[in-house]
C-alpha positions in Angstrom: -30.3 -31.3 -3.0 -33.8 -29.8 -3.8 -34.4 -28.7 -7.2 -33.6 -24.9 -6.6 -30.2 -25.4 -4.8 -29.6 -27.6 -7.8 -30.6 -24.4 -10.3 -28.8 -22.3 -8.2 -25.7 -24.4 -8.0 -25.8 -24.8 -11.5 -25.9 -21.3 -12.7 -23.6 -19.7 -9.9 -22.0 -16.4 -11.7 -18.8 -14.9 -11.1 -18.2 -12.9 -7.9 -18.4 -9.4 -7.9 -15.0 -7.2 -8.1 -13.4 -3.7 -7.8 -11.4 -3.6 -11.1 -14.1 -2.4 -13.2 -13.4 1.6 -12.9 -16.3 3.9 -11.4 -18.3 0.8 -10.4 -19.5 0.9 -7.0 -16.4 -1.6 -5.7 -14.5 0.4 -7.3 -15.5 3.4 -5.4 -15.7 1.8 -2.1 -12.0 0.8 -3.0 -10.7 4.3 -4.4 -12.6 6.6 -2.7 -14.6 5.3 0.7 -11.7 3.7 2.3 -9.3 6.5 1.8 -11.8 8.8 3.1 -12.6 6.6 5.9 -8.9 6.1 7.2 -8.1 10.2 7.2 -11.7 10.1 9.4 -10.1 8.0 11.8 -7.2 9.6 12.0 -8.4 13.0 12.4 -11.2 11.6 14.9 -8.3 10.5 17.2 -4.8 12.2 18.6 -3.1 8.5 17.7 0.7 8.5 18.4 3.1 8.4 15.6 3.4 4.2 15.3 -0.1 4.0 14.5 -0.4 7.1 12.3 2.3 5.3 10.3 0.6 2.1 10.2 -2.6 4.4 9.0 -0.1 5.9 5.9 1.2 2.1 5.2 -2.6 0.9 4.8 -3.5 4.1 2.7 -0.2 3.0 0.8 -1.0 -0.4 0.3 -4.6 -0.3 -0.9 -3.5 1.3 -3.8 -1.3 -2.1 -4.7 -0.7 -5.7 -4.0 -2.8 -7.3 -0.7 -0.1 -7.8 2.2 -0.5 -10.4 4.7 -1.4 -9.8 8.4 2.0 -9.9 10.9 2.7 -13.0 11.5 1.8 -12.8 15.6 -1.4 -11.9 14.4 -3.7 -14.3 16.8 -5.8 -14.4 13.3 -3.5 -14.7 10.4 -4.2 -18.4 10.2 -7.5 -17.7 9.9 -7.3 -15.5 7.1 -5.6 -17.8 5.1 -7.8 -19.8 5.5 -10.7 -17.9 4.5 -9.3 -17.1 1.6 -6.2 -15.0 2.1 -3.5 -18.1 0.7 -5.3 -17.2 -2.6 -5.0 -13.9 -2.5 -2.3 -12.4 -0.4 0.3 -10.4 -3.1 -3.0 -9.6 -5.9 -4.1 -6.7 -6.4 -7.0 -5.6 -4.0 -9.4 -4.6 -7.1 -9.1 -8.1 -8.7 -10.4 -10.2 -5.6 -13.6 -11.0 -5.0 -15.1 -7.6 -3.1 -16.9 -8.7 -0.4 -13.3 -10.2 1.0 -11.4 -7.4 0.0 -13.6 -5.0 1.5 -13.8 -7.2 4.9 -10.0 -7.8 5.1 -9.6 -3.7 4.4 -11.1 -3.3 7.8 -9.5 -6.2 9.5 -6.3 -4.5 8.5 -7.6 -1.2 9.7 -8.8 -2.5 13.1 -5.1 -3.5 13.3 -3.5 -0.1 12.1 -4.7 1.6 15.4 -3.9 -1.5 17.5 -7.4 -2.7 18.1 -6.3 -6.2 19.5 -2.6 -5.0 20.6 -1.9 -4.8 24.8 -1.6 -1.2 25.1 -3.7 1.9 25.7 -5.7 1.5 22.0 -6.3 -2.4 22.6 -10.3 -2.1 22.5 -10.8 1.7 21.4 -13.8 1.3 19.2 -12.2 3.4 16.4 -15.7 3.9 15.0 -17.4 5.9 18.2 -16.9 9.4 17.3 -19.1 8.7 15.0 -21.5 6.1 15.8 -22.2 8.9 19.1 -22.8 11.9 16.5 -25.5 9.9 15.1 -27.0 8.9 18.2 -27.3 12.7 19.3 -28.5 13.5 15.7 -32.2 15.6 16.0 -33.5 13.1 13.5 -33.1 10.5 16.1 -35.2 12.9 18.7 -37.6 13.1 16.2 -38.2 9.4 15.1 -38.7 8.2 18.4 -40.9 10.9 19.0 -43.3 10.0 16.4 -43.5 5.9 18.3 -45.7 7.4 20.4 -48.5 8.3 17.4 -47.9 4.1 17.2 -50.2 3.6 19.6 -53.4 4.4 17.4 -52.5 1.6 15.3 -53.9 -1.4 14.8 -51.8 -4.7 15.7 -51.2 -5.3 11.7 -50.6 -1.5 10.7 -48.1 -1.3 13.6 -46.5 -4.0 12.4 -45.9 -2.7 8.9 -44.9 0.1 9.7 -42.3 -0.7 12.6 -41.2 -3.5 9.5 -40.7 -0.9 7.2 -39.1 1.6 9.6 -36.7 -1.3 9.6 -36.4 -1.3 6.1 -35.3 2.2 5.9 -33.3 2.3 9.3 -30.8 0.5 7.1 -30.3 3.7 5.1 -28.6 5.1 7.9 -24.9 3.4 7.6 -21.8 5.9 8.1 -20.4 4.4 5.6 -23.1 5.3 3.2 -23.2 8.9 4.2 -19.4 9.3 4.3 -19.4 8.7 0.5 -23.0 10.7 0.3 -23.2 13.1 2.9 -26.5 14.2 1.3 -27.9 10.5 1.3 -29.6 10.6 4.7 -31.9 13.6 3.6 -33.2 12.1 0.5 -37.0 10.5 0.2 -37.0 6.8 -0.2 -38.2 6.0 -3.0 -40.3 2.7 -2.9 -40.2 -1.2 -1.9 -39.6 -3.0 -4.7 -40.1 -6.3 -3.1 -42.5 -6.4 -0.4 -43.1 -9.8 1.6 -44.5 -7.9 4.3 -47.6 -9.2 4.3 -46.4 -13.1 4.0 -44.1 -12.6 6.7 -46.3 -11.7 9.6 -48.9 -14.8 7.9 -46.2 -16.8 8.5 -45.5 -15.9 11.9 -48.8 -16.2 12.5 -49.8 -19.3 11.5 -48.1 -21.5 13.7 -47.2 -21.4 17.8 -44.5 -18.7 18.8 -40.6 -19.5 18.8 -37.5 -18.4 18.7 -36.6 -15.6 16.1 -33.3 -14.3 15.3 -32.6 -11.0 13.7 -28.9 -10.6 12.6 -28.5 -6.9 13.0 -26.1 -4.6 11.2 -25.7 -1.0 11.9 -26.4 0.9 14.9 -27.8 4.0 15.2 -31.1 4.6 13.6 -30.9 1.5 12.4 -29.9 -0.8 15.1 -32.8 1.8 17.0 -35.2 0.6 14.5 -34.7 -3.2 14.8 -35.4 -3.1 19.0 -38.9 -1.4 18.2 -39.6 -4.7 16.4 -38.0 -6.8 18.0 -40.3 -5.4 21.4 -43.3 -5.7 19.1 -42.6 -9.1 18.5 -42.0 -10.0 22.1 -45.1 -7.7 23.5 -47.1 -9.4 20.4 -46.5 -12.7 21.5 -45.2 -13.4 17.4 -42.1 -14.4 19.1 -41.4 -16.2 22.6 -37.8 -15.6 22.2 -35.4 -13.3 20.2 -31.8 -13.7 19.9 -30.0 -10.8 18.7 -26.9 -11.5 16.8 -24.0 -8.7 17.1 -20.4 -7.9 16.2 -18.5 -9.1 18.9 -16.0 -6.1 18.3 -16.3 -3.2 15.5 -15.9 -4.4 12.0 -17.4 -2.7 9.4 -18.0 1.3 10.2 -21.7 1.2 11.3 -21.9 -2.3 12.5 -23.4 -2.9 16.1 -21.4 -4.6 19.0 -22.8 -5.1 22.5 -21.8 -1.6 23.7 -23.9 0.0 20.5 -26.9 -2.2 21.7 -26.3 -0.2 25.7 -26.2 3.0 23.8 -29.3 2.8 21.6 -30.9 1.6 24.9 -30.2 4.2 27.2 -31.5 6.5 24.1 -34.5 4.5 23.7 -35.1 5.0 27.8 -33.8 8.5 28.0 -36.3 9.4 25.1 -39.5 10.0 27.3 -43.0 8.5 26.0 -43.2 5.4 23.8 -39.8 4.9 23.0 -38.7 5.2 27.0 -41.3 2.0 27.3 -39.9 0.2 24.7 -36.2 0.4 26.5 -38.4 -0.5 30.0 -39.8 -3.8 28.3 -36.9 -4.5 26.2 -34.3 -4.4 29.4 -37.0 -6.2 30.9 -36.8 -9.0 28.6 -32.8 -9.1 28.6 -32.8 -9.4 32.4 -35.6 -12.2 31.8 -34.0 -14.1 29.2 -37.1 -13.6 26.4 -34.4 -11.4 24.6 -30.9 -12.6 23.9 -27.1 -11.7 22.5 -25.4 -13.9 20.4 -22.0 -12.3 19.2 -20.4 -15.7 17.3 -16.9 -15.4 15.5 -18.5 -15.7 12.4 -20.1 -12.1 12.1 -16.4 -10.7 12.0 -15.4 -12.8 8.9 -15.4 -12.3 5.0 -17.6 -15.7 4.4 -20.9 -16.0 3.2 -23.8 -17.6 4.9 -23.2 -20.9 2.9 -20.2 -21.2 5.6 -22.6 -21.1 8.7 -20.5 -22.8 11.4 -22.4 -25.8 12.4 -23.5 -24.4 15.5 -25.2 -21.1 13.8 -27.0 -23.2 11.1 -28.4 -25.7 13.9 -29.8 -22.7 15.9 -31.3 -21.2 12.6 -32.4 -24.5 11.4 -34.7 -24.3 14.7 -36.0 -20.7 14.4 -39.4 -20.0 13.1 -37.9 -17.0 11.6 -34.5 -15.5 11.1 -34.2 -11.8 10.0 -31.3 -10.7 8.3 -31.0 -6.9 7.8 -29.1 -4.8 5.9 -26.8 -4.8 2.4 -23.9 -6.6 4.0 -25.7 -9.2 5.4 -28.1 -9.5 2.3 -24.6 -9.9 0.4 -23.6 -13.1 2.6 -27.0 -14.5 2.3 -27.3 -14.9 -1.4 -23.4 -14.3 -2.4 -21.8 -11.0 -3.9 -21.7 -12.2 -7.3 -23.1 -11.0 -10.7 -26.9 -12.8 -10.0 -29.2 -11.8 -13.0 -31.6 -9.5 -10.8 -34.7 -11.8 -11.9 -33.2 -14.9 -9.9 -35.3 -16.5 -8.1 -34.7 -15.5 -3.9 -35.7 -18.8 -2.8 -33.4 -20.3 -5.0 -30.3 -17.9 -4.1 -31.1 -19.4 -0.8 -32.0 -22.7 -0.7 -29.3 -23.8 0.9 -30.1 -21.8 4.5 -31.0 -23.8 7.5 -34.5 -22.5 7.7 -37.0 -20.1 7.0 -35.3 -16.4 6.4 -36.6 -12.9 5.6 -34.3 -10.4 4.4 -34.9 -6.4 5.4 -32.8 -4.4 3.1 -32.0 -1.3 1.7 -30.0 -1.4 -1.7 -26.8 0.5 -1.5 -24.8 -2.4 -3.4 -25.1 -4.3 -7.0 -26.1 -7.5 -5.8 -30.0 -7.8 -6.1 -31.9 -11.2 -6.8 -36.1 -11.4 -6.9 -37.3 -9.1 -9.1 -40.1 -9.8 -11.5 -39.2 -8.9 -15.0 -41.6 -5.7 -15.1 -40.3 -4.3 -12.2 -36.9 -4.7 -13.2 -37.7 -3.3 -17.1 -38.9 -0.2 -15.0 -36.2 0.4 -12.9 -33.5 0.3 -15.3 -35.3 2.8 -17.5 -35.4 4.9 -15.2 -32.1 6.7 -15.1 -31.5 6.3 -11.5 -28.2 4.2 -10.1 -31.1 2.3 -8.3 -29.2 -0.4 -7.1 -26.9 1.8 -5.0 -28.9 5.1 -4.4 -30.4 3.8 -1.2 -33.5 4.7 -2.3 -34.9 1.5 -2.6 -35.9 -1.5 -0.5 -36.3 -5.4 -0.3 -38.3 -7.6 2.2 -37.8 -10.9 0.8 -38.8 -14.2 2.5 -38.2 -17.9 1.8 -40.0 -19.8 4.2 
């Protein structure tokens, strides 16, 4: 054990919960997932089995945690993963991150996502995931790739970095608890390892890098305008994009997302139609991959890497990890003093990692103590606004 997982281990704090009233779990708890189950239900003409399942969910997150039917092909699973410990406790006094995961495993099985029947499949998410797509912000963004092109190789690189910084901004469920939070000005990057992360794929000869995505939309949109600059670049010989293999959280991208946001990209005309030429290009070629492992659609952290995930990332000269969810499994939802060293929350993973986020959750570890002092005289609810962004790396 190096000496930083051994700190880490050490000093592991409690996990984060939903019983501390107007916190942010709490909200997510009280207030997002009620609002995001009369969304679905009024996004969809469901028949009335399912519309009761939707009221018995509704019911039930206000009490005890009920286990999943017992045909469920995944109820052993969720035992497993934690479930035998808390099935029949309140959902505020679990640990969030699983609460909030099971809350949409339950919900995927409320409108009999993986029942045989005319709603087995029915991404319950679309409505909305489309909306975005056809947004005039997304017209507009890819509009502006084609004043790219001016660029040098190092400012393009910034900036198509920090576009995926920001692209995480954009998640439904963000803007269904702040409709106003996609129009506000980001703020700044309070942790920027931009710089150190294109030195280090610099410095040695190209490989494989992996970039876990999260949402789709402007986001997911985002992350294939690097991911092409890192293939056209020759920074990467290979990338293998890691997706849901079916909708879990609201925003998150599946294989079908990744079809949409490239017919957008090629439908889009200038710079952004080349980028969907060169990145269909590289998925008929093999240079670009999907990955959409079991793993993505459970509540465990990346400490649990199935041995077959943590060999291929052990491998990678990079793996990017976007977004606040993902950031959350890397270095654990728990109460981390902010000024916690990132390469110590993450000395346990396989190999080197960067991690593009933008904060919409309490868990934050790597900030120096000025910039900490600053922020929390501020005023702001900084850690949740999503007005402020990471890119942390741990080579």
């Amino acid at each position: 054990m190096s000496a930083d997982h051994a700190a880490a281990a050490a000093t592991t704090p409690e996990p984060i919960r939903s019983n501390i009233p107007d916190s942010f779990p709490w909200g997510v708890l009280h207030q997002r997932h009620p609002a995001l189950i009369a969304r679905v239900r009024a996004e969809f003409p469901y028949p009335p089995h399912i519309q009761q399942a939707l009221d018995d969910l509704q019911e039930e997150i206000t009490g005890t945690i009920q286990p999943l039917p017992r045909d469920a092909h995944d109820r052993a699973d969720w035992e497993r993963w934690g479930g035998a410990d808390y099935v029949g406790q309140p959902w505020p006094d679990v640990p969030f991150l699983w609460a909030e995961s099971y809350f949409y495993r339950k919900l995927l099985a409320a409108v009999d996502y993986f029942t045989p029947g005319p709603w087995q499949g029915i991404d319950l998410f679309q409505p909305q995931k489309s909306a975005e797509l056809a947004e005039e912000s997304v017209t507009a963004e890819l509009a502006e790739l084609d004043e790219l092109a001016g660029l040098s190789e190092e400012d393009r690189a910034v900036a198509l970095t920090t576009a995926a910084v920001w692209g995480n901004r954009a998640d439904l469920g963000f803007r269904l608890s702040d409709p106003e939070s996609s129009h506000q000005e980001t703020a700044d990057l309070i942790v920027n390892d931009i710089p150190a992360l294109w030195q280090h794929l610099a410095a040695g000869a190209p490989g494989t890098v992996h970039l876990v995505a999260d949402n789709t939309g402007h986001e997911l949109l985002a992350d294939l305008v690097l991911v092409d600059h890192l293939l056209r670049t020759g920074r990467a010989e290979q990338v293998e994009l890691h997706l849901k293999s079916y909708p879990y959280y609201i925003s998150d991208a599946t294989t079908a997302d990744l079809l949409a946001c490239l017919h957008r990209l090629t439908t889009a005309g200038g710079e952004a139609a080349a980028v969907g030429r060169r990145l269909r290009t590289a998925l008929t070629g093999g240079r670009l991959q999907l990955a959409a492992h079991r793993f993505w659609t459970t509540p465990l952290t990346f400490h649990d890497l199935p041995p077959e995930l943590a060999t291929r990332f052990a491998h990678a000269r990079l793996v990017i990890v976007k977004g606040d969810l993902n950031y959350r499994r890397l270095v654990g939802d728990l109460h981390w003093p902010a000024t916690t060293s990132f390469a110590a929350a993450t000395s346990y993973f396989p190999g080197p990692v960067v991690a593009l986020r933008t904060l919409k959750s309490d868990v934050v570890v790597g900030l120096n103590p000025d910039t900490l002092a600053r922020l929390d005289s501020s005023g702001e609810q900084w850690r949740i606004s999503g007005t402020h962004g990471m890119v942390q790396l741990r080579t």
